[in-house]
DRENSEKOL-116993 format. One line per field, with one value per residue (C-alpha): residue in three letters; x negated, y, z. Coordinates in Angstrom, 1 decimal, decimal comma, m for minus. Layout:
r = c(ALA/...) .
x = c(X/...) .
y = c(Y/...) .
z = c(Z/...) .
! end
This chain:
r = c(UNK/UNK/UNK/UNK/UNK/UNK/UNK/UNK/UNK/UNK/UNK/UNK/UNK/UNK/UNK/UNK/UNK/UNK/UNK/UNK/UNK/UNK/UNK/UNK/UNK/UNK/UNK/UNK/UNK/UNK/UNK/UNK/UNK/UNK/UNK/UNK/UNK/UNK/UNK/UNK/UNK/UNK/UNK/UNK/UNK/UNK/UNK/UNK/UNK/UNK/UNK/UNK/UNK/UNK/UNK/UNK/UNK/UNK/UNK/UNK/UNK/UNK/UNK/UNK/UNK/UNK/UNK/UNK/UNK/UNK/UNK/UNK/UNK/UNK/UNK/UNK/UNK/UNK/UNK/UNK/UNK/UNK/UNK/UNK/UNK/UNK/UNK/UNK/UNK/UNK/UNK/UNK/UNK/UNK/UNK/UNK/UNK/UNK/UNK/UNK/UNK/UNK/UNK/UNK/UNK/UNK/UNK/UNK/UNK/UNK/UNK/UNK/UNK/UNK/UNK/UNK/UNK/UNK/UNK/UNK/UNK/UNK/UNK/UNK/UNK/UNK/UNK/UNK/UNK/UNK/UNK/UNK/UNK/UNK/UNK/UNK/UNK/UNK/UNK/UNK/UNK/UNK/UNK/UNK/UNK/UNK/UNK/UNK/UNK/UNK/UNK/UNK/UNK/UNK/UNK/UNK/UNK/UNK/UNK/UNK/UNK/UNK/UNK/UNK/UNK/UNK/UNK/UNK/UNK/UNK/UNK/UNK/UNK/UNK/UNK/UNK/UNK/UNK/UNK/UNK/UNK/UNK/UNK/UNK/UNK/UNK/UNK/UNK/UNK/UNK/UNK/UNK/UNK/UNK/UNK/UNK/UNK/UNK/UNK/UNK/UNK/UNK/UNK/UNK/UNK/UNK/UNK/UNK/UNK/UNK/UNK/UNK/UNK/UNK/UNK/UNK/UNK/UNK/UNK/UNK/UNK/UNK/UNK/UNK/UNK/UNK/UNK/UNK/UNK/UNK/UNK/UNK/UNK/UNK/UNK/UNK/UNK/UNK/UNK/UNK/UNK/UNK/UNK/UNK/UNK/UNK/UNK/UNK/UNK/UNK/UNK/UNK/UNK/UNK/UNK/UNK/UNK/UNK/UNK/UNK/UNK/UNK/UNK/UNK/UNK/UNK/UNK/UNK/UNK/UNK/UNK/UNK/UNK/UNK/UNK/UNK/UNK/UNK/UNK/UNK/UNK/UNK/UNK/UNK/UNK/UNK/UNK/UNK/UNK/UNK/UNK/UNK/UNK/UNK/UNK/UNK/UNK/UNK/UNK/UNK/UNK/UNK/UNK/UNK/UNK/UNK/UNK/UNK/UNK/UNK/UNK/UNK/UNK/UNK/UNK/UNK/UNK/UNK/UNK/UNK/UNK/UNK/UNK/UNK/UNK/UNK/UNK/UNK/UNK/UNK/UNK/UNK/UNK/UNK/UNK/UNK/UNK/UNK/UNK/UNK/UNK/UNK/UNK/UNK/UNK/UNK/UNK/UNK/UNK/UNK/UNK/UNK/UNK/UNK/UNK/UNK/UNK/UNK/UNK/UNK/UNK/UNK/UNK/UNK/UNK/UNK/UNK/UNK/UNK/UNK/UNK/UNK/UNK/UNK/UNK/UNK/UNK/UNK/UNK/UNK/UNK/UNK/UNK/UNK/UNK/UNK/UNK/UNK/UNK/UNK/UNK/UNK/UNK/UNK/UNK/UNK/UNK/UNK/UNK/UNK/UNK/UNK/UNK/UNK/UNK/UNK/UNK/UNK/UNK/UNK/UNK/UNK/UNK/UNK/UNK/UNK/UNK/UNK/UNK/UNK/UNK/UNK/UNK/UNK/UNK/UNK/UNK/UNK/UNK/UNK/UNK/UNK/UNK/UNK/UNK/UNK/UNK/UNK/UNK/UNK/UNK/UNK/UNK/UNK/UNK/UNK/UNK/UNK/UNK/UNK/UNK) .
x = c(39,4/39,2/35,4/34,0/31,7/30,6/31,9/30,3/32,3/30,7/27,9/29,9/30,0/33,5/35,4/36,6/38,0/38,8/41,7/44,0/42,4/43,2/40,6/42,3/40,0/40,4/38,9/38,6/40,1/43,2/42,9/43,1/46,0/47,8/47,0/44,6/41,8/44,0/44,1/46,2/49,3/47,9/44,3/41,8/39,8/40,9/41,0/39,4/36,5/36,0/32,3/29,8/29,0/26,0/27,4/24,9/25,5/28,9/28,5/26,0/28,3/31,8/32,2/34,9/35,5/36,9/35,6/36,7/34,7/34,0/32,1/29,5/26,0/25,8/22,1/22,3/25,5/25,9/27,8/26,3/25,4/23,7/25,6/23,7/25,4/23,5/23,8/26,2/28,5/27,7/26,8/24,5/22,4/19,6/16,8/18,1/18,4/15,1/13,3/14,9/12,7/9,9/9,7/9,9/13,0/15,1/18,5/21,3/21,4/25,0/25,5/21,9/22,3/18,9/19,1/19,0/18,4/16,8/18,0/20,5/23,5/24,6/28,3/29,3/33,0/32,5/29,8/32,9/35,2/33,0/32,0/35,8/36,9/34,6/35,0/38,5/37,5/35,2/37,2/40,5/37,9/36,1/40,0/40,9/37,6/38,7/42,2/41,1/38,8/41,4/44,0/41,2/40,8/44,3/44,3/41,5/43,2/46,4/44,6/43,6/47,0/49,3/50,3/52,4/53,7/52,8/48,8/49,2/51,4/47,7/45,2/47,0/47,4/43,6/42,6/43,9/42,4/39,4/39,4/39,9/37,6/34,5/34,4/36,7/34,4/31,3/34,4/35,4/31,6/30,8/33,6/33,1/35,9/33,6/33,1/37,3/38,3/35,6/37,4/40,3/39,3/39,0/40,8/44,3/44,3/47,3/46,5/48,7/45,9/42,6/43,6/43,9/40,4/38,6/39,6/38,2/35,4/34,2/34,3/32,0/28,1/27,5/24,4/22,5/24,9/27,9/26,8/25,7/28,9/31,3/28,7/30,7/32,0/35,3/35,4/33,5/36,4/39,0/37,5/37,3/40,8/41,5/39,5/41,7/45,0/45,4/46,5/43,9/42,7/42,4/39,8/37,6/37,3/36,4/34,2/32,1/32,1/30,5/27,9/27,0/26,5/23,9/21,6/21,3/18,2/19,3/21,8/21,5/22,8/24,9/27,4/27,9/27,6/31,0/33,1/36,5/34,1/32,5/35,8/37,7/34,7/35,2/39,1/38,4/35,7/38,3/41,6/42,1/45,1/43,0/39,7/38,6/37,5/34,9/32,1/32,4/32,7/30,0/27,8/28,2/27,5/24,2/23,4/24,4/21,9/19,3/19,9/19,0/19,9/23,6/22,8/23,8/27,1/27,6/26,8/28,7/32,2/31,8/30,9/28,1/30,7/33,3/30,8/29,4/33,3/33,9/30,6/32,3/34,3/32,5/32,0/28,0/27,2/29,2/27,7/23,6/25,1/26,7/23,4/21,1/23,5/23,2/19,5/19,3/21,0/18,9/16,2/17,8/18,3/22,0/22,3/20,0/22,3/25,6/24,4/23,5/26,9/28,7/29,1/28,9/25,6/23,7/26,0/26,6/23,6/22,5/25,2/23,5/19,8/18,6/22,6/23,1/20,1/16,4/17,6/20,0/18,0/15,6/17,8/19,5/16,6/15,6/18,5/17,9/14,2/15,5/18,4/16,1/13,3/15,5/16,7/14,4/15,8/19,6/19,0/16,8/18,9/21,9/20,3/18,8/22,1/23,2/21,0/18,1/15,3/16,3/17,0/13,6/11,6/13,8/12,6/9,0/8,9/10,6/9,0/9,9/8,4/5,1/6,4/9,4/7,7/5,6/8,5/10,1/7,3/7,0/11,1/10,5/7,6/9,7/12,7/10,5/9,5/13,0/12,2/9,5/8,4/10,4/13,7/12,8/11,5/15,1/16,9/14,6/16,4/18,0/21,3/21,7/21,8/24,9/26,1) .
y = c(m83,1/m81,1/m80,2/m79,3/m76,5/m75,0/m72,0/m69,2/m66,8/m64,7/m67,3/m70,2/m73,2/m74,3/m77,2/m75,3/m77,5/m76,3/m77,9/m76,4/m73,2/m72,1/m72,2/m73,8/m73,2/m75,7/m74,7/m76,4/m74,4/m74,6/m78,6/m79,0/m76,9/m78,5/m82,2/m83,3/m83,7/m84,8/m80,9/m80,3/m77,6/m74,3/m74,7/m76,0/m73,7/m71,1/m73,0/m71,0/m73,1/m71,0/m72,3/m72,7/m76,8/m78,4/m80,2/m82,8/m83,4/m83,8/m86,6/m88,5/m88,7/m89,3/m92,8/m92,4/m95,2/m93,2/m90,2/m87,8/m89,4/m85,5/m85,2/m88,0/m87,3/m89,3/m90,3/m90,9/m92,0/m89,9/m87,1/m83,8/m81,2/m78,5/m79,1/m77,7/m78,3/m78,7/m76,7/m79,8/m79,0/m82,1/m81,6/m83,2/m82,9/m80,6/m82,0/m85,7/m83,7/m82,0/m85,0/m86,3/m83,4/m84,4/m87,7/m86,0/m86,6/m83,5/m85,6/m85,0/m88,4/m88,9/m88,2/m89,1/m85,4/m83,8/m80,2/m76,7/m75,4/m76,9/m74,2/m75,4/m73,2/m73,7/m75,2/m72,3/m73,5/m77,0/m76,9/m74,9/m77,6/m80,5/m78,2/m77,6/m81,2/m82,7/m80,0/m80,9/m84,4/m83,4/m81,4/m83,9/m86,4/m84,4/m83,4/m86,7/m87,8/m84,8/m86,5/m90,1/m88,4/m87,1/m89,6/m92,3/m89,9/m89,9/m93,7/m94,4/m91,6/m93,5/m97,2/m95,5/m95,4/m97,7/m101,2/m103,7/m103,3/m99,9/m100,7/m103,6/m100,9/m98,8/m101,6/m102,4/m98,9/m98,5/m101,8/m100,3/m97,0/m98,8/m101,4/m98,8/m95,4/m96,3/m92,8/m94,3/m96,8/m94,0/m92,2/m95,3/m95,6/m92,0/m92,0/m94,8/m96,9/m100,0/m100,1/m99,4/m101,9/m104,5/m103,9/m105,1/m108,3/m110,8/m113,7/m112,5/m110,9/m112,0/m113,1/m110,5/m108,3/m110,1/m110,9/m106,9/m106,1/m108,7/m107,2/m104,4/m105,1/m107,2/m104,6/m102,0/m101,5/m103,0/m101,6/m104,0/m103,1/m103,5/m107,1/m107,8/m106,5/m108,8/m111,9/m112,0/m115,8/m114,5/m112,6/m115,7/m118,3/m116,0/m115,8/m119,3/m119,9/m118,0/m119,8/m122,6/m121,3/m118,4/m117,6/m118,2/m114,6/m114,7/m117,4/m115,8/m112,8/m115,1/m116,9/m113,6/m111,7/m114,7/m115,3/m111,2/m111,4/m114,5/m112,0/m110,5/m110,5/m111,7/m114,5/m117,7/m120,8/m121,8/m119,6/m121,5/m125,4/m125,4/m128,8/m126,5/m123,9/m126,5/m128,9/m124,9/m124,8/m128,4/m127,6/m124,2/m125,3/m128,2/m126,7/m126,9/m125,0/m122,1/m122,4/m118,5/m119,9/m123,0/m120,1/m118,1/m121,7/m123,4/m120,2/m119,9/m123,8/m122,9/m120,5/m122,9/m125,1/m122,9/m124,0/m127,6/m127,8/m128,2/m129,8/m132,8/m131,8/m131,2/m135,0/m136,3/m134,5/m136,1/m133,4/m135,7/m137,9/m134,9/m132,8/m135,6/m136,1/m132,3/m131,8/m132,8/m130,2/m127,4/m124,6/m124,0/m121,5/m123,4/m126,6/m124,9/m124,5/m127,9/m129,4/m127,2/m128,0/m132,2/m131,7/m130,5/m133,0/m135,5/m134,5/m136,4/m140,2/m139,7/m137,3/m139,9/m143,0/m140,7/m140,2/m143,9/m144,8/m142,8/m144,8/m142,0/m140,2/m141,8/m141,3/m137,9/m136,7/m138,7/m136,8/m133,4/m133,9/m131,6/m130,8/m127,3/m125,3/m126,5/m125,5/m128,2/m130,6/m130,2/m130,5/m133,4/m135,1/m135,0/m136,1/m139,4/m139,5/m139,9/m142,4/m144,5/m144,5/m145,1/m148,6/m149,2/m152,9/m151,5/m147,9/m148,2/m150,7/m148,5/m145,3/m147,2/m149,0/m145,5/m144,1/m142,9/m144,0/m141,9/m138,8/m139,2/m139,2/m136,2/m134,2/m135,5/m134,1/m131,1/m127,7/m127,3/m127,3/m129,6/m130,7/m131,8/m133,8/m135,3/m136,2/m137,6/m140,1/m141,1/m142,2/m143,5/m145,6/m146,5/m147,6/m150,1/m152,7/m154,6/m155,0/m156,7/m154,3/m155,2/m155,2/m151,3/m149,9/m151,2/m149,1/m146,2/m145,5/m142,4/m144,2/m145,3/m141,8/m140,5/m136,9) .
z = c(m25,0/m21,6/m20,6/m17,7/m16,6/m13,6/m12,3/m10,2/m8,4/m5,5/m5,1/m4,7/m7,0/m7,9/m10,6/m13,8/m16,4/m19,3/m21,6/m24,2/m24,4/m20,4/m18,3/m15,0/m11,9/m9,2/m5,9/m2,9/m0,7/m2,7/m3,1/0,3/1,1/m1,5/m0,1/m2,6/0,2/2,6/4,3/6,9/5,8/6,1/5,0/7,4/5,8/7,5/10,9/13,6/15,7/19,3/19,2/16,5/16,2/14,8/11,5/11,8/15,4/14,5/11,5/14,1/17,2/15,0/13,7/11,0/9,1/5,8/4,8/1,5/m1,2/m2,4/1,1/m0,1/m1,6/m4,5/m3,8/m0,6/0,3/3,2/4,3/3,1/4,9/2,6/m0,7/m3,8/m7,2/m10,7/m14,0/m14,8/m11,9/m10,2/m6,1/m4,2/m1,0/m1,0/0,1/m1,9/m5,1/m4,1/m3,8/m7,4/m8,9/m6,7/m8,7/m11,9/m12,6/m15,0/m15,4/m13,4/m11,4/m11,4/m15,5/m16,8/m18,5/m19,5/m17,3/m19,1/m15,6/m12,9/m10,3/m7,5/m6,2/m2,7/m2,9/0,0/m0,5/m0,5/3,3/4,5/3,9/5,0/8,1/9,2/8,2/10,6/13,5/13,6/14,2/16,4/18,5/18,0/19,8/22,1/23,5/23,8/25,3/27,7/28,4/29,0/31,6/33,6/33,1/34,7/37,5/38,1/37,8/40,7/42,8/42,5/43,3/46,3/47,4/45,7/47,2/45,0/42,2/41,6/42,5/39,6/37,3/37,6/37,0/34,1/32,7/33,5/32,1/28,5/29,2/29,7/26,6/23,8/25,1/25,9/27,8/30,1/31,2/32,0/33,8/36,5/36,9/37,7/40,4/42,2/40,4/40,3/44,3/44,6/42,1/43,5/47,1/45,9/45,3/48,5/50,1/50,2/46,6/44,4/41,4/39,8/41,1/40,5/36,5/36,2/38,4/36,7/33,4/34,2/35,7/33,1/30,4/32,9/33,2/36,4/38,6/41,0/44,2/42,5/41,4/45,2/46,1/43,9/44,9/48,2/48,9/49,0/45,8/43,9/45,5/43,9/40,4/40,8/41,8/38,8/36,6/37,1/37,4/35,4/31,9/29,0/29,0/32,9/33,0/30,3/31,9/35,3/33,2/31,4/34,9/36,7/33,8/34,7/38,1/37,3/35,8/39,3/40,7/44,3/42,4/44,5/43,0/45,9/44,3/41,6/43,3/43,4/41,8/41,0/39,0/37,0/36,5/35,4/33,1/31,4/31,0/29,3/26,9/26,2/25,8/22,0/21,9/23,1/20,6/22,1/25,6/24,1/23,1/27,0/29,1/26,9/27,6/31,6/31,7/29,7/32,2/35,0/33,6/34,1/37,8/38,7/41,9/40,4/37,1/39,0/39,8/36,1/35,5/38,5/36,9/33,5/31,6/29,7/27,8/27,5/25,9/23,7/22,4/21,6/19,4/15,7/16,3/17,6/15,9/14,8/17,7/20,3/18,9/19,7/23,2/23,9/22,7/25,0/28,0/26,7/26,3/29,8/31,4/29,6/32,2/35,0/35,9/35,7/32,7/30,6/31,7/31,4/27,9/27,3/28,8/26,4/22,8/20,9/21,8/19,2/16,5/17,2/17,5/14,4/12,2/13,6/12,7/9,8/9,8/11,1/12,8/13,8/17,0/17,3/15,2/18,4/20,4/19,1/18,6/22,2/23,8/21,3/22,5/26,0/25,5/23,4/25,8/28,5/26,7/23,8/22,4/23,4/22,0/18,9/17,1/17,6/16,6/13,2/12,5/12,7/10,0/12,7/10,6/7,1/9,0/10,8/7,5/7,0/9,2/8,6/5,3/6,5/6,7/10,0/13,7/13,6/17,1/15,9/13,3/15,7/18,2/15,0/14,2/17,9/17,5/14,2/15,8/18,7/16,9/14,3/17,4/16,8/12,8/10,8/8,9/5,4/7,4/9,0/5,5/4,0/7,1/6,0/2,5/2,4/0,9/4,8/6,0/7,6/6,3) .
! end
């Protein structure tokens, strides 16, 4: 049976196995010229590096998915970068292998062998490998990083210019420059691109034009100006125009670029009052042939909802009863959001009677409590508050026909929030006034409770 045993030649620590009376040294070098490592033709050992990089600078800035498995300290896990192999020809990183002796440990940790010799040899062939594998990815991606650079610059230079067909031709072009190197996007800041994209947006833009800006925009760090800047009345009427006319991916990006600028300082809310924004939203969020807009519309009405000076015009559009007919099929995180946006709404005169109005409020939010989140059980479970104490002899009977009264007692014995506890024994309370007391208890059994 072949065995193996370490080898030393010059100082540096290479496989030997031993089989049929020939001792066949395998080195490293040699593996990877021949492909076993995945080498490049003509040994990358041997590939000259003009500068001397930092190998641990190098592993921290390059996120490779795969890496060779012979690269990774068994301990650790990790790329090594000061190999040391044992007595048993097994490698590992110094200062894990190191710290293995520390604990009093004399086994090799990878074979459980007891160690003749606890001295470590520096694997000089293997840290040359690692070392000239990851400078030629290093290198490979600083060049590129290099490239995308100028090929942006070229790009802004050429929007500068172009009208048409060739001024769309470089948005798109840029837009995919943009979306896969994140260089790209520190480039079009550092020259400016955000204030030159930004001025082509404005009353007369085509929405050939717009989709392509917006894209980009979107995907870019935005400083306070440049927010101020794309706040203009004009640019917000186009993103809106686009919100409701453009393709699927259009109206996203519309929809994520106006939620940014709302974290703006100097955001005012008269922006956003506008009844083609919010009816766009509504048609996004319900446009079930294009599930990948609910989670952004759902998330720029939350924000709007922050406003109240145009939670009214949410109401007065129907949202209420269009959101309360979407939530069975909302996903969990879209679902939290729907319900914070409902719970909002509750606050107002109209927003509790919309609710009221709409037959399947209490049902739906019956089917949620102690269903997916505390969040949304709080949630739920104050939107029921109001509609119940907005027409207790209408509302309670519905909600405990409904199963109200088990889930209650639910969430009472729950472990969670005391308030919500409380605010559940305060329904529970409300919702008994229509029953004698043996009727109530027999709507309280758990049997009744809708899942």
């Amino acid at each position: 049976m072949p065995m193996f045993q370490p080898s030393k030649r010059d100082g540096v620590v290479v496989a030997a196995f031993d089989g049929s009376g020939d001792g066949q040294v395998l080195d490293l070098d040699t593996a990877v010229k021949d492909g076993v490592l995945g080498g490049v033709g003509g040994g990358v050992i041997g590939a000259a590096v003009g500068e001397k990089l930092d190998l641990k600078k190098m592993i921290e800035e390059l996120d490779l998915p795969e890496i060779p498995s012979v690269f990774i300290c068994p301990i650790s896990l990790e790329p090594m970068q000061d190999p040391v192999t044992l007595c048993t020809g097994q490698t590992y990183e110094r200062s894990n292998i190191l710290k293995w002796f520390n604990l009093g440990h004399y086994t090799c940790p990878t074979t459980m062998q007891e160690l003749w010799d606890d001295s470590v040899t520096p694997n000089r062939t293997l840290y040359h490998l690692i070392y000239t594998w990851f400078s030629q990815k290093y290198l490979l991606m600083k060049k590129r990083s290099e490239d995308v650079q100028g090929r942006v610059s070229e790009l802004l230079q050429t929007l500068k210019k172009a009208k048409g067909q060739a001024r769309i031709q470089a948005l798109k072009e840029l837009k995919q420059v943009v979306a896969a190197h994140a260089t790209a996007m520190k480039t079009v800041v550092d020259e400016g691109g955000v204030s030159l994209i930004s001025s082509l947006l404005g009353p007369f833009t085509s929405h050939a034009v717009g989709s392509e800006a917006i894209a980009i925009l979107v995907n870019l760090e935005l400083d306070s100006e440049s927010k101020t800047n794309l706040m203009q009345p004009t640019k917000i009427s186009l993103m809106v125009d686009m919100l409701n006319e453009g393709s699927v991916e259009t109206k996203i990006n519309c929809t994520r670029l106006i939620e940014k600028l709302m974290d703006e300082k100097e955001f005012r809310a008269e922006s956003i009052s506008s009844h083609r924004l919010l009816v766009g939203l509504m048609r996004l969020v319900k446009d079930k042939r294009h599930t990948n807009g609910i989670m952004p519309g759902l998330s720029l009405l939350r924000s709007i909802c922050l406003h109240k000076q145009v939670m009214g015009l949410i109401v007065s559009i129907g949202a209420v009863s269009q959101l309360v007919e979407l939530l069975p099929a909302l996903e969990p995180d879209c679902l939290e959001s729907a319900l914070f946006i409902l719970d909002m709404l509750s606050s107002l005169p109209e927003g509790k009677a919309a609710l009221k109005d709409c037959g399947n409020t209490i049902p739906n939010m019956v089917r949620l409590l102690m269903r997916i989140s505390e969040s949304c059980t709080q949630y739920a479970l104050s939107i029921l508050w109001s509609v119940c104490k907005l027409a207790p002899e209408e509302c309670s009977s519905v909600a405990v026909e409904a199963g109200l009264a088990a889930k209650l007692l639910l969430v009472i014995q729950s472990g969670c929030n005391p308030l919500l506890k409380q605010k559940s024994s305060e329904l529970l309370k409300l919702c008994s006034l229509n029953y004698t007391d043996t009727i109530f208890i027999s709507k309280c059994k758990l049997t009744r409770t809708i899942l």
